[in-house]
matplotlib code that plots the C-alpha trace (Angstrom):
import matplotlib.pyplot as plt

x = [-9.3, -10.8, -8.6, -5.2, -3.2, -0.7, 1.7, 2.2, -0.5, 1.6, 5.1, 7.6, 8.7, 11.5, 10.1, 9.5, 5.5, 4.1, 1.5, -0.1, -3.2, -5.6, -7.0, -6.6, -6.4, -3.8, -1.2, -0.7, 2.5, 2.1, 0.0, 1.0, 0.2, 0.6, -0.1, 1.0, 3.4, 5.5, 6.5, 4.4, 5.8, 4.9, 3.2, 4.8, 2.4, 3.4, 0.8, -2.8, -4.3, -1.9, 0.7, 3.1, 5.2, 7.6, 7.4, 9.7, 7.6, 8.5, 11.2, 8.9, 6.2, 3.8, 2.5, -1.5, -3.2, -2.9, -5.0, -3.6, -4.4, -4.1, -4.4, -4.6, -5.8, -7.7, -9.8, -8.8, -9.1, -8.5, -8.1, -8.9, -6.9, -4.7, -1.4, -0.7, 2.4, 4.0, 6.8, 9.7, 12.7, 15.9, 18.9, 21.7, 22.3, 19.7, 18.2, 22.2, 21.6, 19.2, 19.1, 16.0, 13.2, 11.2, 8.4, 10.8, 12.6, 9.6, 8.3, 11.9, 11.6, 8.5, 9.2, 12.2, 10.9, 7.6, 10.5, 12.0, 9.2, 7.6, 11.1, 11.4, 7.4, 8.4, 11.8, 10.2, 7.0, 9.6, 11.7, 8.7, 7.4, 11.2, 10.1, 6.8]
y = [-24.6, -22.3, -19.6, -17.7, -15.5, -13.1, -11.7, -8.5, -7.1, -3.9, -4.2, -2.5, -3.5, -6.1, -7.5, -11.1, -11.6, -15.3, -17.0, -19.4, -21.5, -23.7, -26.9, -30.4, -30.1, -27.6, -30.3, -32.1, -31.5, -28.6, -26.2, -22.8, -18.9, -16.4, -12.6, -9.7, -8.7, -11.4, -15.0, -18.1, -19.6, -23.6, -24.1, -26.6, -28.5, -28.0, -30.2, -30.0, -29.2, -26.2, -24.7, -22.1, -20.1, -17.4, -14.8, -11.7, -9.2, -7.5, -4.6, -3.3, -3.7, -0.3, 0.8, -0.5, -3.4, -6.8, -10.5, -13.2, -16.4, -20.3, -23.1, -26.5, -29.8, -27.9, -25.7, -22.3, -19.5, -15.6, -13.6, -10.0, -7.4, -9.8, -7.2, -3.7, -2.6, 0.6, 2.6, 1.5, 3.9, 4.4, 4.7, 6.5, 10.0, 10.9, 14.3, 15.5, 16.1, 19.2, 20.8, 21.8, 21.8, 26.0, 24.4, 22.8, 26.3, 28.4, 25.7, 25.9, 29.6, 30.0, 27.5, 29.3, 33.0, 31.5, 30.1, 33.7, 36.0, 33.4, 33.3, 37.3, 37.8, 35.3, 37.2, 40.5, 39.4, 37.9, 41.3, 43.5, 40.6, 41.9, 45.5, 45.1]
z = [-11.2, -8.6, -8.1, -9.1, -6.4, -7.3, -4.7, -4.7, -6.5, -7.4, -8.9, -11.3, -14.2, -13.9, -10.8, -9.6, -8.8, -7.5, -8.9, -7.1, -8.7, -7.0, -8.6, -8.9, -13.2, -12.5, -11.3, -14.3, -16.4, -19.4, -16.9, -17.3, -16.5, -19.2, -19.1, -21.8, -19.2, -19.2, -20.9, -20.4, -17.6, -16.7, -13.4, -10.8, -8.5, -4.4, -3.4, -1.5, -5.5, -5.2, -8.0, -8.2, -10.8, -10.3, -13.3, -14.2, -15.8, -18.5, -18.3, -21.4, -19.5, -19.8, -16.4, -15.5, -15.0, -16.5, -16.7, -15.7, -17.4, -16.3, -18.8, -17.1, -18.5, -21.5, -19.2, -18.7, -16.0, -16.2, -13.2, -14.7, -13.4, -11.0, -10.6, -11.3, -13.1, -12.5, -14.1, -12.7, -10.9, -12.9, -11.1, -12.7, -11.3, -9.5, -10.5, -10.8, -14.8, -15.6, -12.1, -10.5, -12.4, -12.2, -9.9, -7.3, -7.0, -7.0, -3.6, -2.3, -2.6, -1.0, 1.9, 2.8, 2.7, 4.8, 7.6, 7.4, 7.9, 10.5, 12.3, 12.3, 13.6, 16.5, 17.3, 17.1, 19.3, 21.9, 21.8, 22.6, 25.5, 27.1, 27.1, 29.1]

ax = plt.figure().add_subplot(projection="3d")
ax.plot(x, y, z, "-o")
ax.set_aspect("equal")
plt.show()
């Protein structure tokens, strides 16, 4: 075993990642990948010393980084840090329940007075440009 490559490297919970693992040992039936973030899955070889497994990380899965580990003909190889979980979106109602939170208001409010005093200085500055 030389290497393990996981594709993509960031991905929310729930989501498919693909492992692929380099070596010859890793092409013999009972290889697998394993990680905390989701089942041990069994490797299948592709050819050219190459497998593959295609995982679905845990929807309990908590948000950071997480090992991944092959175990192929007795050896063993651990790619620390191989894919980054992140929380992942829920969809639902989108921000309709509970309103605005006080900071969006308070940056809503102060984008819209900046608009309106910016927009009267620019009126005024062209009224006073007629006069001349």
């Amino acid at each position: 075993m030389r290497n393990i490559v996981v594709r993509p490297r960031v991905i929310a919970r729930g989501g498919q990642l693909s492992i692929t693992v380099n070596g010859e040992a890793c092409e013999r039936p009972g290889s697998t990948v394993s990680s905390r973030a989701f089942r041990t899955t069994l490797l299948r070889p592709v050819g050219g010393d190459t497998s593959i497994a295609t995982v679905i990380v845990d929807r309990g899965a908590r948000p950071g980084s997480y090992d991944i580990t092959a175990r192929c003909d007795g050896r063993r190889l651990t790619r620390p840090a191989a894919f980054t979980v992140i929380g992942g979106v829920s969809g639902g109602l989108g921000g309709s329940v509970g309103g605005p939170a006080p900071a969006d208001i308070a940056i809503g409010g102060g984008l819209l007075t900046a608009g309106v005093v910016g927009g009267g200085l620019f009126w005024l500055r062209r009224r006073s440009e007629r006069r001349i």
